[in-house]
NUSEGU-679396 format. One line per 10 residues: number of its first residue (from 1); their letters; for each residue x, y, z of N, C-alpha, C, O. Coordinates in steps of 0.1 Angstrom, whole numbers, plus 5000, padded with zeros to 4 digits. Layout:
// residues N
NUM = A = X,Y,Z,X,Y,Z,X,Y,Z,X,Y,Z ~ ...
***
This chain:
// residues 104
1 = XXXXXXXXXX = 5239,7444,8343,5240,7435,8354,5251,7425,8352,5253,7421,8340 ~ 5258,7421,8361,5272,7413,8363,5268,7401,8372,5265,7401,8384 ~ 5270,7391,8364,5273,7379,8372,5282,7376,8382,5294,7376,8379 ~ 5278,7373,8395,5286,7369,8405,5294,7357,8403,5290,7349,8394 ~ 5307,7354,8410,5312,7342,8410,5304,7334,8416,5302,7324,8410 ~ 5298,7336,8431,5290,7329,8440,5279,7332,8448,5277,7329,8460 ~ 5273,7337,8442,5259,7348,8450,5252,7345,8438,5241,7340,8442 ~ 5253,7346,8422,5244,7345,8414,5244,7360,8409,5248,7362,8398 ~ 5239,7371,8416,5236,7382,8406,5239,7392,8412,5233,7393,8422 ~ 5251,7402,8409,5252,7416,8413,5243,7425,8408,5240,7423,8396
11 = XXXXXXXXXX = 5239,7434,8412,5234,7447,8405,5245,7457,8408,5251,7455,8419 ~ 5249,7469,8401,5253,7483,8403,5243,7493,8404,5234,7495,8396 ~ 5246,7500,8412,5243,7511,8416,5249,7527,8420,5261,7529,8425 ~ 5242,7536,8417,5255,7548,8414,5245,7555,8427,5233,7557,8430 ~ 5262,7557,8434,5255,7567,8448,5255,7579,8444,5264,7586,8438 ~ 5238,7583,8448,5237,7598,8443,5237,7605,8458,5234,7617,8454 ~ 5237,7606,8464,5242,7616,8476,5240,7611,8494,5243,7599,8497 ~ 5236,7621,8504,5233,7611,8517,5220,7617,8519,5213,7626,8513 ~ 5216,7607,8531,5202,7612,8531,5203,7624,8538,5212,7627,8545 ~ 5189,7635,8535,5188,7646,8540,5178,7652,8545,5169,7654,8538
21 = XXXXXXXXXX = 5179,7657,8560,5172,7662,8566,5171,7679,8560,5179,7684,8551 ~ 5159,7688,8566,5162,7700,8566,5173,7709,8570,5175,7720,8565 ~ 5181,7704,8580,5191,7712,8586,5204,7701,8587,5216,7705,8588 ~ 5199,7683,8586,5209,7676,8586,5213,7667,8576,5205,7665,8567 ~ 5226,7660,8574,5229,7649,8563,5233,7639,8573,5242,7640,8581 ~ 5227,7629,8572,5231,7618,8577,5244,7605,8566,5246,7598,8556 ~ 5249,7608,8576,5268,7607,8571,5270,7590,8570,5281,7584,8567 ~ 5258,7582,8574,5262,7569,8572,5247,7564,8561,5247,7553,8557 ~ 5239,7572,8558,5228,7567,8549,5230,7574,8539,5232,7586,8539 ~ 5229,7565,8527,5233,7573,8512,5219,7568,8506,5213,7558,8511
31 = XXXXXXXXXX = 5215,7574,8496,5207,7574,8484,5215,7567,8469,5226,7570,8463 ~ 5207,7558,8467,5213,7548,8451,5200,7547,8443,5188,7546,8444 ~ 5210,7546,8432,5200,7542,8423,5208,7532,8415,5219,7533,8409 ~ 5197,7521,8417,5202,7506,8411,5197,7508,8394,5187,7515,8389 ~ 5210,7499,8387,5205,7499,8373,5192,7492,8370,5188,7486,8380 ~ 5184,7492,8362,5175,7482,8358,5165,7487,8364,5155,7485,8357 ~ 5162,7493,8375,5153,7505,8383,5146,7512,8380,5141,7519,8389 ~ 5141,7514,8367,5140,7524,8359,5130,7537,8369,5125,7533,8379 ~ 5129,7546,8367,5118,7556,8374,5105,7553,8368,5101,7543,8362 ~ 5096,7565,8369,5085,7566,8364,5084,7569,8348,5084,7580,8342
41 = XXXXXXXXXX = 5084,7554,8346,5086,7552,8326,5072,7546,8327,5064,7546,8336 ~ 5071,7540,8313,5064,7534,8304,5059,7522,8315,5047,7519,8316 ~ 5067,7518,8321,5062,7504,8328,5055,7509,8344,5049,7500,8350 ~ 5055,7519,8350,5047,7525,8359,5057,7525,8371,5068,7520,8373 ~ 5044,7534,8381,5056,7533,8396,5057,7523,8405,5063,7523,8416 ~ 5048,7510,8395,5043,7499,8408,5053,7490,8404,5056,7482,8412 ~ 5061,7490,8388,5067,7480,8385,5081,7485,8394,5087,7477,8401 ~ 5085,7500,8391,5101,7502,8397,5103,7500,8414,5112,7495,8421 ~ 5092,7507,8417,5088,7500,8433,5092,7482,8432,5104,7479,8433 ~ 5086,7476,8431,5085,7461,8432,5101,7457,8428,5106,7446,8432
51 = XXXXXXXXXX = 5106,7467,8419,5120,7461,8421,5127,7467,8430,5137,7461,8434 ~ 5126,7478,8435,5134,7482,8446,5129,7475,8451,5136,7465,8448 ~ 5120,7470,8461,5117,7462,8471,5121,7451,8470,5124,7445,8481 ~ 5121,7447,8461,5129,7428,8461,5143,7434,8469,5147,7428,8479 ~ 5150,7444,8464,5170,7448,8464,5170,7449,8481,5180,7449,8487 ~ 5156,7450,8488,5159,7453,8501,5166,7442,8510,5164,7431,8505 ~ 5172,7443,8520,5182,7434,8526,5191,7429,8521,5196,7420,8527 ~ 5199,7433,8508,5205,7429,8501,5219,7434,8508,5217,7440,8518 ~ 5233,7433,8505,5245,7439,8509,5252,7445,8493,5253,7442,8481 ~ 5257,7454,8503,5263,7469,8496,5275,7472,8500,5279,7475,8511
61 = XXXXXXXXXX = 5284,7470,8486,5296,7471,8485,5305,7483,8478,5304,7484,8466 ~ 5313,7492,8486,5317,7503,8477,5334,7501,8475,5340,7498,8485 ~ 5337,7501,8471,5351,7497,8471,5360,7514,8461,5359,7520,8450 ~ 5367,7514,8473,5375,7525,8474,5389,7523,8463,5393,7512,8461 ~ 5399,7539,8455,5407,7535,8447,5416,7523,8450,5419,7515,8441 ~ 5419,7522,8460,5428,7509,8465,5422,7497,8469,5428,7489,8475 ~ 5409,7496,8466,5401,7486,8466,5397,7479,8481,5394,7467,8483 ~ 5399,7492,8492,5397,7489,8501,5373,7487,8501,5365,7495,8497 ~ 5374,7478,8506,5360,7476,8507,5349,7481,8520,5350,7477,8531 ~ 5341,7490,8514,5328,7496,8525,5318,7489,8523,5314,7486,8511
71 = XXXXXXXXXX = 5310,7485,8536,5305,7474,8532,5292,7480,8539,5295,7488,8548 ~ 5279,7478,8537,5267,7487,8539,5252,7472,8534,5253,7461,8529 ~ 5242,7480,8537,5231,7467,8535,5220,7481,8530,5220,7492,8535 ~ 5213,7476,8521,5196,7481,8517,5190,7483,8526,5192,7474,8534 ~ 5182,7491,8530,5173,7496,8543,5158,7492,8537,5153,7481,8539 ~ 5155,7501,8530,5141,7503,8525,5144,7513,8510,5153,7522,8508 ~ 5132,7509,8499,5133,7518,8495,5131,7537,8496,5127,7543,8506 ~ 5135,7541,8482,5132,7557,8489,5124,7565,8479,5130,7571,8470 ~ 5112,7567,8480,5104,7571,8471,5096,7565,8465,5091,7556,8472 ~ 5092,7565,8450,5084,7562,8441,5091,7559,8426,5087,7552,8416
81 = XXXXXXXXXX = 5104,7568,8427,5109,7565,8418,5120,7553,8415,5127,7554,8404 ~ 5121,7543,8422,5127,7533,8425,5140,7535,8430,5149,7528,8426 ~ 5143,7546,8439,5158,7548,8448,5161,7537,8456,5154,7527,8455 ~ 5169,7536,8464,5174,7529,8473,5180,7539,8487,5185,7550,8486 ~ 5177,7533,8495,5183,7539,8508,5191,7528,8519,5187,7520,8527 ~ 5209,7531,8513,5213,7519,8514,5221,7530,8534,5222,7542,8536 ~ 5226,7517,8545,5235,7527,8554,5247,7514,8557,5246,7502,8560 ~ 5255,7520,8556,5268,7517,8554,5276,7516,8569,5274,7524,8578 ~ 5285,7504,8570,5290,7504,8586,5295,7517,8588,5290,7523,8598 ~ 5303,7524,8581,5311,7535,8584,5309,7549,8575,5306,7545,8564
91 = XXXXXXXXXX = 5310,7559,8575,5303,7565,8567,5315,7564,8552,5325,7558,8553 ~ 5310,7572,8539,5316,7572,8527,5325,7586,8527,5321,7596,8531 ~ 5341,7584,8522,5347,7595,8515,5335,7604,8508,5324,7598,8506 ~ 5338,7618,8504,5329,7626,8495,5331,7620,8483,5321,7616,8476 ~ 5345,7617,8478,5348,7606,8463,5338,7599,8459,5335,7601,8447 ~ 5329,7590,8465,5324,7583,8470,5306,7592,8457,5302,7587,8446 ~ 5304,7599,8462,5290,7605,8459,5292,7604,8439,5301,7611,8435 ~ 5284,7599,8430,5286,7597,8418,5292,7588,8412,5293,7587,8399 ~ 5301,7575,8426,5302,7562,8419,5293,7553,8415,5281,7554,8415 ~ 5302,7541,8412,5295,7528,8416,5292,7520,8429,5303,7521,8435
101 = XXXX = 5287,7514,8435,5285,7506,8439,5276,7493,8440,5264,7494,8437 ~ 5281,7479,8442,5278,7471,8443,5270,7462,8453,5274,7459,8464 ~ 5255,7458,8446,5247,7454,8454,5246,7439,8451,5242,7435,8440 ~ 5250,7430,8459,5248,7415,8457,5238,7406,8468,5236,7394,8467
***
């Protein structure tokens, strides 16, 4: 975790793909997983839930090689294992799937 200049606390998050229907991918909702998140460890599914759920409403930042900025918010969490289901104004480059991004 990285300290903000003026918000107080960033978290990272690595986009792992978009959301998925059976026959569809929805091109503006991605799947994350925030550091610190841990899944179903030692500390249980009630603890990594309760931190996804705090990250909800939060804003979501991806910033592209030229540092052009995509800018997206927390929905809800996604699962049990402490994902995120973040949707983004516009949708993500494929580049995009196995970065970072930035939750403040």
């Amino acid at each position: 975790m990285v300290e903000a200049k003026n918000t107080g606390h960033m978290v990272e998050a690595k986009i792992l793909g978009h959301k998925r229907g059976r026959h569809v991918a929805d091109l503006k909702r991605y799947i994350l997983k925030a550091e610190g998140v841990d899944g179903k460890s030692k500390a249980g599914v009630v603890d990594s839930r309760k931190k996804a759920v705090a990250l909800v409403g939060k804003k979501v930042v991806w910033y592209s090689a030229v540092e052009t900025p995509i800018i997206g918010k927390i929905i809800r969490p996604h699962g049990d294992k402490g994902l995120l289901l973040a949707s983004f104004r516009k949708g993500l480059p494929g580049q995009a799937i196995g970065t970072k991004a930035v939750i403040s």
